[in-house]
N, C-alpha and C positions, 0 to 999 in steps of 0.2 A: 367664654362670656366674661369672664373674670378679669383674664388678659385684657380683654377690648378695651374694655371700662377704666383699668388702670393705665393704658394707655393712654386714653380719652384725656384721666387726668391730669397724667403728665403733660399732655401738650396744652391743654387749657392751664396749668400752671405756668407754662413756658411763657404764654400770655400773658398772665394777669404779674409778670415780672416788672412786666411795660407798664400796667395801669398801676403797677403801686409805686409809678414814681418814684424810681432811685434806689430802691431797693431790688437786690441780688439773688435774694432768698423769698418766695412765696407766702403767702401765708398757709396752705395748701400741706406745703413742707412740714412749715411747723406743728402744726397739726395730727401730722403723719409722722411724727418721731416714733417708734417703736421704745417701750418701756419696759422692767426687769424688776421681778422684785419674790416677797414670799418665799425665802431660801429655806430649804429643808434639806437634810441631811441623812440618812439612812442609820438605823442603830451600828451595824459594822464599818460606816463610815467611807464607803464602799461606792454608793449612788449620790447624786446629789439633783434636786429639783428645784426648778424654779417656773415661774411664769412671766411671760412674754405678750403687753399687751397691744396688737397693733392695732389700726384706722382702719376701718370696712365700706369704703368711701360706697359700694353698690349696696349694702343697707342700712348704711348711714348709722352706725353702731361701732365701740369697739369690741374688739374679739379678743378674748384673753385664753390660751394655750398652753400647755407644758410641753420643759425641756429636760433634757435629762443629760448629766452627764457619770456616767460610769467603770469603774477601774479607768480613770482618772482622762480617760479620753473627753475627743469635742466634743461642746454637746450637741445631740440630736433632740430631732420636735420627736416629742412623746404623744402629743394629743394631736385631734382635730375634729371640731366638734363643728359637721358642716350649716348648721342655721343656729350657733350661739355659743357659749364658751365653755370651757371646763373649768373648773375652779377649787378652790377647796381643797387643795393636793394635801394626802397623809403617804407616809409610806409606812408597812404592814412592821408589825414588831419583829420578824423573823427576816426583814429586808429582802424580802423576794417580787414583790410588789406595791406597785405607784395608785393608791385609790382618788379616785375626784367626782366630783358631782357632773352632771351635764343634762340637758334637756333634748333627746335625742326622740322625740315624739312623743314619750310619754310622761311629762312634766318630769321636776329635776329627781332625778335616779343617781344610784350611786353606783360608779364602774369602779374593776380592778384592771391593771396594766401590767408585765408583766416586767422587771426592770432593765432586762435584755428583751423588751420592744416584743412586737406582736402587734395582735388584733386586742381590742377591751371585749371586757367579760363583766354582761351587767349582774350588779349583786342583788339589786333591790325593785320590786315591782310594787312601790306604794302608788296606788289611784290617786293620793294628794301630795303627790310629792317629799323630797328630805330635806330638810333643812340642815342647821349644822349637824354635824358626826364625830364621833371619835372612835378610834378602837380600842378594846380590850386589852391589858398589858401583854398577856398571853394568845392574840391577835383571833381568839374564837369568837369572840361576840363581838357587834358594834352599838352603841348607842346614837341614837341620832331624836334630833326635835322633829317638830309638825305641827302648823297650824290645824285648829280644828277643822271638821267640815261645817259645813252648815247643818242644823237641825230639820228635823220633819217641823216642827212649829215655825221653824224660819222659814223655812220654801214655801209652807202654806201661807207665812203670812205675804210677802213676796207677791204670790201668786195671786192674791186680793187684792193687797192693795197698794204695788208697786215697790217702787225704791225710794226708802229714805231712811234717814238717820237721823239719832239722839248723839246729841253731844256729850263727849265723855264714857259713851257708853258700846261708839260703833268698832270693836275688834275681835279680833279672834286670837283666845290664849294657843299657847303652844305647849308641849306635852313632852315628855322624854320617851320613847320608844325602844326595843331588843329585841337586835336581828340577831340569830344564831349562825356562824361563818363556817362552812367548809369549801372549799376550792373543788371537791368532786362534785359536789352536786350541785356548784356554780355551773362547773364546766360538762356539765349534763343536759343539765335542766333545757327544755324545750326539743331534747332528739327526740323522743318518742311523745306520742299521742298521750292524750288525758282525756278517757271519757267520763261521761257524768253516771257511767253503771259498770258494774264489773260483768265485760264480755267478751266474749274473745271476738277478734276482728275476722275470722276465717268460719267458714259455716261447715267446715270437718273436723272433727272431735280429735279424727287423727293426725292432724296436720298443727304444730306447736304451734301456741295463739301466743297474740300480748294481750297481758291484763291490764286493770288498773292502776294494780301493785307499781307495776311494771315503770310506768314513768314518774319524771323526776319534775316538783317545780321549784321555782327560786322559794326559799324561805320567806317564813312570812314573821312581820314585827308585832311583836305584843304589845301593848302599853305598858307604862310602870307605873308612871305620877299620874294624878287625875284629880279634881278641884277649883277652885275657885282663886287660880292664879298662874301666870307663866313661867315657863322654864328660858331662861338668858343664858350664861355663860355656864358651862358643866364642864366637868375631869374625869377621867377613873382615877382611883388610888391606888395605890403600886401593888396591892396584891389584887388585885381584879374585884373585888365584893364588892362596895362603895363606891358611890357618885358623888362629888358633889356639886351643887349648883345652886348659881342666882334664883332666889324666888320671889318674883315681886307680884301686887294684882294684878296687872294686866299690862300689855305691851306699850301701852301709850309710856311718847317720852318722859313724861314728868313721872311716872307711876316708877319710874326709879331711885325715886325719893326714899320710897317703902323698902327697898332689896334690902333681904335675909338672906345667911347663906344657910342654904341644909344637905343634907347629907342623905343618901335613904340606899338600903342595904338592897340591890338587883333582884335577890331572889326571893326575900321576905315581904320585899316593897317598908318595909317601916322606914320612917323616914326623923332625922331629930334635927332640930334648930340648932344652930350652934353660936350664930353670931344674929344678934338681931338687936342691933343700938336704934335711935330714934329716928335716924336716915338713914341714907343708902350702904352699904355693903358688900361686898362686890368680890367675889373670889378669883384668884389669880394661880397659882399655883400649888401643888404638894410637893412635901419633901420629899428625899428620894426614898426615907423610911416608913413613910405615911403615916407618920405622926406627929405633922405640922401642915400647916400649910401657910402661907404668905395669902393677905388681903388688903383692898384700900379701903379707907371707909372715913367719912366726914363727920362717926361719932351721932352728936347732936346738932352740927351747925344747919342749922334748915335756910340760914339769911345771907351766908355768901362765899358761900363753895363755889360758884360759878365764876371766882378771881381768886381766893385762897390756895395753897398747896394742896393736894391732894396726898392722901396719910397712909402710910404703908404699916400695917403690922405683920406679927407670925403670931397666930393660933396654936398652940399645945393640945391636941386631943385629951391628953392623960390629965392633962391638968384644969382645962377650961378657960385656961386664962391667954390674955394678950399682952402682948407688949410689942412698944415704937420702935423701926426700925430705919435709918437714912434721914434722921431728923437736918442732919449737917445738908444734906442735897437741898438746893432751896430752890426747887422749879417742881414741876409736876413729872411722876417717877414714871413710867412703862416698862414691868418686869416682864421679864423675855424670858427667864428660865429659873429654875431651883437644881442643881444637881450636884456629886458630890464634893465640888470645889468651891463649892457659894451659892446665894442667890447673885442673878446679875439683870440687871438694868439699864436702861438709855434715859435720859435725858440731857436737855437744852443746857450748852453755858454760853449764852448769849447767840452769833452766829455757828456756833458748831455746837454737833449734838456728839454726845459721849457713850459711850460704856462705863458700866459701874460692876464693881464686883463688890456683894456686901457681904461680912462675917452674922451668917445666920446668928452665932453665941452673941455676940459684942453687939451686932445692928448696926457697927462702922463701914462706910465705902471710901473704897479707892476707887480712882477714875483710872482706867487702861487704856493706851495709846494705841488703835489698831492704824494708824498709819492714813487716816483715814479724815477730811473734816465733818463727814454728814453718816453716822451710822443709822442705816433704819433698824434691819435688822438683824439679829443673829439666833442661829438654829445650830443646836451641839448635838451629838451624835451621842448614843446611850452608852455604850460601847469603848469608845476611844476617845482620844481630846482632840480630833478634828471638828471644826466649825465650818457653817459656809454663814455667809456674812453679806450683808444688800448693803451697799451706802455707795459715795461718792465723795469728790474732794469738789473743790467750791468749782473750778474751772471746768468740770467733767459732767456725763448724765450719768446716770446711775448706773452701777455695774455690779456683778456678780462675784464674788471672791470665797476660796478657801485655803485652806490652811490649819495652824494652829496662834491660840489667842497670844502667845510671848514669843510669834516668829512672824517674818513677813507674811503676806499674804498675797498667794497668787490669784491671780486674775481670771476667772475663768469665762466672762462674756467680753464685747467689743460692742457694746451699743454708741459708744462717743464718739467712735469712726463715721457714725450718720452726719455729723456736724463738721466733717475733717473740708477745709476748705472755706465754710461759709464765712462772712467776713460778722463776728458775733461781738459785741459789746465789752468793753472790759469792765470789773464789776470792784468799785473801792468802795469798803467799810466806812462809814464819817461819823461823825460824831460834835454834837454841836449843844447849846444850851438854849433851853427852850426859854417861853418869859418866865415863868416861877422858878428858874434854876434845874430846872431838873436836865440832867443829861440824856440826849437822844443821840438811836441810830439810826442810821440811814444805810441804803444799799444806793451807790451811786452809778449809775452806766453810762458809759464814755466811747466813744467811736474810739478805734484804734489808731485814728489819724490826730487826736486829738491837740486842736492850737490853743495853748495856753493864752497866746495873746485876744481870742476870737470868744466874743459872746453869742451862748446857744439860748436854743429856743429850749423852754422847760418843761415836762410833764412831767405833772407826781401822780403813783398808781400807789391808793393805798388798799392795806391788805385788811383780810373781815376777820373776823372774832368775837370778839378784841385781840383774845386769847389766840392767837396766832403770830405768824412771825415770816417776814421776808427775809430771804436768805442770798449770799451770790447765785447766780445762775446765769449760765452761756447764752440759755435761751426761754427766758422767761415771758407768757403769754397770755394763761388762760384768754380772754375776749380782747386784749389789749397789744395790740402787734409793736409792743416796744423796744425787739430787734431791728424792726424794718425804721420804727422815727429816729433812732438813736444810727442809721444808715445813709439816714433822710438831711442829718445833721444836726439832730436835738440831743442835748440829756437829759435823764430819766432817771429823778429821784422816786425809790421805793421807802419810806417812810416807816418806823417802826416806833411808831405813836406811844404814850403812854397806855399800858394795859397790854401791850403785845408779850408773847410769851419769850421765854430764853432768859429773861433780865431780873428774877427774882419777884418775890409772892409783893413784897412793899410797891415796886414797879409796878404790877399787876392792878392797884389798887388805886393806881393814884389817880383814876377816873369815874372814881364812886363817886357820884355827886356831881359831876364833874364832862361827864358824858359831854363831847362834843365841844365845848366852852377850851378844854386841856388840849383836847385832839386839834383843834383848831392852832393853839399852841403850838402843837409842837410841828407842826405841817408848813405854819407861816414862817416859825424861826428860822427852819429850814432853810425858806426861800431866801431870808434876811443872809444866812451864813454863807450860802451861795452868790449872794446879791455882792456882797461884800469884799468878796476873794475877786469879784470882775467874771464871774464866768457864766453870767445867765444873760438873756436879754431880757428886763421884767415886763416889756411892751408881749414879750409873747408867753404867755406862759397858761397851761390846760391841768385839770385834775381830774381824777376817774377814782371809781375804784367799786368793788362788788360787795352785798353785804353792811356789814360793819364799815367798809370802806368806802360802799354806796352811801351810808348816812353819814358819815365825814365829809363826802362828796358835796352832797344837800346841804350840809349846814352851811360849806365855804360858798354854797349857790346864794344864799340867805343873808348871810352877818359880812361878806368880804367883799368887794369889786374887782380884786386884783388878777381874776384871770381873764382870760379871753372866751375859755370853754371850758364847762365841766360835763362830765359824765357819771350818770346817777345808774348804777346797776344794783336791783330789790334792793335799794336802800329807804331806812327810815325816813320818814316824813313828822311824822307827828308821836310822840311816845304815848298818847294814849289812844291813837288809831291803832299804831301798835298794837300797845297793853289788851286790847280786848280783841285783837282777833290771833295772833298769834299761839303755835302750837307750846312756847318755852315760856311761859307767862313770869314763870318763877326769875327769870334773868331779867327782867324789867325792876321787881321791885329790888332786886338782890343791888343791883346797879345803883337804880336812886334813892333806894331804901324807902320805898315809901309806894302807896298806889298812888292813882288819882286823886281818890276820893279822899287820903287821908293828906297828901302837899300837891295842891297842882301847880303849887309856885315852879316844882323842879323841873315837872313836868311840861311846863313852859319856858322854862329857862333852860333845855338842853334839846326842845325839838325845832328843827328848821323852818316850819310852819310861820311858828313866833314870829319869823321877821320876814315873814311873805313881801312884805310891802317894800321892803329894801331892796330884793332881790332883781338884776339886770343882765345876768351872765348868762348868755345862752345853753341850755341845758337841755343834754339826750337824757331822758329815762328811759331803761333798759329791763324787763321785768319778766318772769316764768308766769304765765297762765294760771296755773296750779300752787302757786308758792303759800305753804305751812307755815314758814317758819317768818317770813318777813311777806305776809299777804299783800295782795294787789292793792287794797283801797290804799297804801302807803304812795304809790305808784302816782293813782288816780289823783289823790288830793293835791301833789305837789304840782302834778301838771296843771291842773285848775287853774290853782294859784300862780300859778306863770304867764299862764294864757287871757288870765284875768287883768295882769298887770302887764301883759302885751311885749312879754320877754321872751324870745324867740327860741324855738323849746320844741321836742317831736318825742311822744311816747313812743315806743315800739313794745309791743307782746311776742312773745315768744311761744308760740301755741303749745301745748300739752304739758308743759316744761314743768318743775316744783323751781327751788331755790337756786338750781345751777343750771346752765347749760350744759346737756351732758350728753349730747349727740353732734359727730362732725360737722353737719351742713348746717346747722342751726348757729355753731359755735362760728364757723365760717363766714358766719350772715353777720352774727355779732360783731363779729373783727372788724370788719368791713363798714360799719355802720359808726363803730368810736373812730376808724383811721377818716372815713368823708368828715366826720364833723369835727374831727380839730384838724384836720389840715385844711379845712374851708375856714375855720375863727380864730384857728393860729399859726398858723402858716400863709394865710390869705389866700387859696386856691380856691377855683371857681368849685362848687361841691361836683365830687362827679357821682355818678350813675351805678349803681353794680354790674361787673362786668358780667355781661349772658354772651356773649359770643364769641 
C-alpha cells in the first residue's frame, strides 16, 4: 500500500513539474528531503545514533526514526515505529543499548534496543504515558516526567457540566517519576500469566502448577516530587543520588518567568532550592565532579530578556555562590556539554554558528574550527574523546559527522546526495546600510545562470522572531517555494532585519520602540542597494514572510506601495489585538516597553492597522486555525480592512493548524497558494488552479 501511494506521488510530482512553470524540481520534492540531526554517541565511543526525519505523504505526518552506526560501520535504521515516531534516543551508561520513546498503542512508552539491532523491548507500561527521561549514571534506575491525570473532582465536574476553561488556570503540572531498570525482568515480563489469586492453573496437586509468584511484570514508577508546581528540564548528578531540575508553577509559557532550580535527593525525596533570583532560572548541566553545575538565568530583568543576551553562570554546591561565565560571547549561548575538558557551547557569529570551549576556572572561550559553517550539535562520549557532531556548511543539508574535536571530521550520513543534480540557487551574503546607518544582512539567491546585465524580478522572504536568523541554504522553503522563483528567473532576497539573531545583543535591540517602522528600513534599503547595482526590476517585486515576518509583511502592505504582492503568514495586524490575545504577552510590552493602556501612541505607531486607509497591494493572508501565539483575530482584522478599502486580498485558514504548518499536504496547499498569488501580481500570469489531476 505504501509502495502504491509513493508511487502515486511520484508521478503526480512528475506533473505538477509542468504546472509549476519552469521549474525542474517539485515542490513535492522539497518537501520530501529527509533530515538528520540529534547525534549521540555511546560512552565507549563505540555506537553512535542519530535520527532521520522523513515525509509520510499517506498520513500526511513526519516520521522521525533511528539510525545507528556501530564499530564504525554504515549506518543501519535502528527503529520503526509503524503509526508514529521514535524519539528521544539515550544510549544506556554501560553502552549496550539504544532507549527511545514511541507510541506503539499504548501512549508514548519507553523501549530498549539492543545496539547490535534486534527486536525492542518495552521498559515502561505507564497508563498516561512518559514524557522526558533520563537514566541513572550507573544505568539501574530511569527518571522520567508525566503530566498529571485528571482528578475524580475534574471528571465529575466534566461529566456535569461539560468542557470549559479558566484562563490561566487550564494545565496540567508534570511530576518526576522512578522506574527501577533490570534487563531480566524487561526481557521476562509478560511470558508467563499473572493471576489476580495465587492458584495453581492445573487442578492436580501432583502435577507442578504456576503461581503468582511465578510471573514477571514490567516495573512500575513511583512518584518523587509532588505539589504545586512543574517539573521542566532535570539531570542526575554524577553519583546517582540527586536530581536536579527546572521548577516553575505551572507549564504555561510565561510561568518560566518564576523557574528555580532544586535539587531533591531520589531516595529521601528532600528536595533544596539552590538558585531562585527574581526570574527565570534554568538549569543546564553538571560537572563532571558534581559540584558545579553551569545555569542561564536573567537574574532580575523581568522588561527585556526577550532581546538581551542570555547569561550563563557555574553554581558551586560547596559554596553557594555564582559566578559569570562567556561574558566576551555576545549572542545567546546553548551549552551542549560540561566534561573533563571544558564546558562547550554553540552560538551564532553572525551567518555561521560556532563551538565554544570555556575554562570552567577563568569563564573564558575560545571558538574551535570544526571544519564546519552551521554546527548544531555535538554529543561526547564519556569514555573517550570521540564526538559525533550534526551541522553542515552553507552549500550542503545537514549531515552526520564523527571524529575527534582537533582532527578532521569524517562524514558519516549522505543526506545532500538528495539534492545531487537539482538546479538550486546560489546563496551571497550582502551587506548594505539601512536609513539610520545601521548595517544589514542579507542572504541573496541567484540562479546559476545568472546575467549581470539582466534585471530580475524580486521577492523578499522575511524570517519570524525577531530573534531569528536566515542563513545560506541550497534549498530554502518552509511555505515559500523560492527554489522554483529563483528557476522561474527571480532573485530572492532573505533579509536579516534589525533584531535578528547572530549580530550581537545591541543589534538585537535596535527594534525596541521601533517595531516595524526599522524593519521596514532595513527591508526597503535593501531594495534601494539592489535597485542601485541594476539588478532588480522595481515594477516587479513581492514580499512574504511568516510570524515576525508576516508582520513586517503587513506593515509593507500598509505604509509602502512599492510591490506588486505581499504575503501575510500569522502575522501581526494590530499590537493591541495582539497584546490581549496572545499566549507571550510579556514580548509585546518587553518590545515597546509599555502596554496599551499605559502609550497607545506606540502601539499605533508600529501596528499596520494604523494606516489601513493607505494600503493598495494585494495581499494573501495565510493563518493556523488554532494559532496561540499570533491568534486569528490578527488575520481577521487586516483582511477587513482590505476588503473594506477594496484591495484585492483572499484569507485562507489552515484548519486545525497552531502557529506553523506542520503537516505535508497542508504545507503543500500553502506553497502553492503564495506561488498563484505572486506569479499572478508579479509575474503577470493568469492565476491558476491547484493542480488535482
Amino acid at each position: 500500500m505504501k509502495i502504491w501511494f509513493c508511487l502515486l506521488v511520484v508521478l503526480s510530482s512528475i506533473g505538477n513539474v509542468a504546472a509549476q512553470m519552469g521549474s525542474s524540481v517539485s515542490f513535492e520534492k522539497v518537501i520530501s528531503l529527509k533530515q538528520v540531526g540529534s547525534p549521540l554517541i555511546s560512552p565507549d565511543g563505540k555506537s553512535i545514533v542519530y535520527s532521520v526525519t522523513s515525509t509520510d505523504w499517506a498520513s500526511n505526518n513526519y516520521d522521525t526514526e533511528l539510525w545507528l552506526s556501530h564499530n564504525g560501520a554504515a549506518p543501519q535504521p535502528l527503529t520503526r515505529t509503524a503509526k508514529g515516531s521514535s524519539t528521544s534516543a539515550r544510549i544506556t551508561p554501560d553502552s549496550k543499548f539504544v532507549s527511545f520513546l514511541a507510541d506503539r498503542g499504548e501512549k508514548n512508552q519507553l523501549y530498549i534496543i539492543p545496539v547490535t539491532g534486534g527486536e525492542a523491548l518495552q521498559v515502561s507500561k505507564d497508563e498516561d504515558g512518559v514524557g522526558s527521561y533520563e537514566w541513572s549514571p550507573d544505568g539501574k534506575r530511569l527518571a522520567y516526567t508525566k503530566a498529571e491525570a485528571d482528578s475524580k473532582v475534574e471528571k465529575t465536574t466534566k461529566d456535569r457540566f461539560g468542557a470549559f476553561f479558566i484562563e490561566g488556570e487550564d494545565f496540567k503540572r508534570s511530576h518526576l517519576w522512578l522506574l527501577n531498570f533490570h534487563y531480566d525482568s524487561i526481557s521476562l515480563a509478560g511470558q508467563l500469566p499473572c493471576y489476580a489469586v495465587k492458584k495453581d492453573s492445573l487442578p492436580s496437586s501432583s502435577t507442578p502448577a504456576v503461581h503468582l509468584q511465578d510471573c514477571v511484570k514490567l516495573p512500575m514508577a513511583r512518584k518523587i516530587t509532588s505539589g504545586d508546581f512543574t517539573v521542566t528540564n532535570f539531570q542526575w548528578s554524577p553519583d546517582g543520588k540527586t536530581i536536579a531540575f527546572n521548577r516553575q508553577p505551572n507549564p504555561l509559557i510565561n510561568s518560566s518567568l518564576r523557574s528555580d532550580i532544586v535539587t531533591i535527593n531520589v531516595d529521601t525525596k528532600e528536595m533544596k532550592t539552590l538558585v531562585s533570583n527574581p526570574t527565570g532560572d534554568f538549569f543546564t548541566r553538571w560537572s563532571p565532579d558534581g559540584k558545579a553545575f553551569v545555569y542561564s538565568s536573567s537574574l532580575n530583568d523581568s522588561t527585556t530578556y526577550y532581546f538581551k543576551n542570555n547569561r550563563l553562570f557555574i553554581y558551586d554546591t560547596q559554596t553557594a555562590k555564582s559566578r559569570e561565565i562567556s561574558q566576551a560571547i555576545d549572542e545567546n549561548k546553548n551549552v551542549l556539554d560540561w566534561n573533563k575538558n571544558g564546558i562547550y557551547l554553540v552560538a551564532l557569529e553572525k551567518t555561521r554558528q560556532m563551538v565554544f570551549e570555556v575554562d570552567p576556572k577563568t569563564g573564558k572561550s575560545k571558538a574551535l574550527n570544526l571544519g564546519l559553517d552551521l554546527v548544531a550539535n555535538v554529543a561526547f562520549s564519556k569514555n573517550t574523546d570521540l564526538v559525533a557532531v550534526s551541522g553542515r556548511n552553507h552549500a550542503d543539508l545537514g549531515e552526520i559527522y564523527t571524529g575527534k574535536l582537533n582532527r578532521s571530521l569524517k562524514k558519516l550520513t549522505n543526506t545532500t546526495e538528495q539534492i545531487k543534480g537539482w538546479n538550486t540557487p546560489t546563496n551571497e551574503v550582502i551587506t548594505w546600510q539601512s536609513t539610520d546607518g545601521a548595517s544589514i544582512d542579507g542572504v541573496l539567491l541567484k540562479p546559476r545562470n545568472y546575467d549581470a546585465a539582466k534585471k530580475y524580478p524580486l521577492l523578499i522572504v522575511i524570517h519570524g522572531g525577531p530573534t531569528a536568523i536566515d542563513l545560506p541554504d541550497p534549498t530554502p522553503s518552509y511555505v515559500y517555494p523560492m527554489l522554483q522563483w529563483v528557476e522561474k528567473g527571480a532573485l530572492v532576497l532573505r533579509v536579516n532585519y534589525r533584531g535578528s539573531a547572530g549580530y550581537g545583543e545591541k543589534f538585537r535591540s535596535l527594534n525596541v520602540r521601533n517595531l516595524g517602522v526599522g524593519d521596514m528600513w532595513d527591508v526597503m534599503s535593501g531594495v534601494e542597494y539592489l535597485a542601485k547595482k541594476n539588478m532588480i526590476d522595481t515594477t516587479k517585486m513581492g514580499s512574504m514572510g511568516w510570524s515576525q515576518g508576516g508582520y513586517i509583511s503587513a506593515f509593507l502592505t500598509t505604509n509602502t506601495n512599492r510591490f506588486k504582492a505581499i504575503s501575510v503568514g500569522a502575522g501581526i495586524s494590530n499590537w493591541v489585538t495582539y497584546y490581549v490575545n496572545t499566549d507571550v504577552t510579556p514580548f509585546t510590552r518587553q518590545y515597546l516597553q509599555a502596554t496599551p493602556w499605559s502609550d497607545m501612541d506606540i502601539y499605533l505607531k508600529t501596528s499596520p492597522m494604523t494606516n489601513i486607509n493607505k494600503a493598495s497591494t494585494p495581499t494573501l493572508i495565510q493563518h493556523g486555525e488554532f494559532d496561540k501565539r499570533v491568534p486569528l483575530p490578527n488575520a481577521y482584522e487586516l483582511y477587513r480592512g482590505l476588503q473594506d478599502r477594496g484591495v484585492p486580498s483572499r484569507l485562507i485558514i489552515y484548519k486545525g493548524f497552531g502557529h506553523g504548518i506542520n503537516k505535508p499536504k497542508e504545507r503543500l496547499a500553502a506553497t502553492w497558494h503564495n506561488w498563484q498569488w505572486f506569479n499572478h501580481y508579479v509575474f503577470g500570469e493568469k492565476e491558476p488552479t491547484l493542480p488535482i489531476e
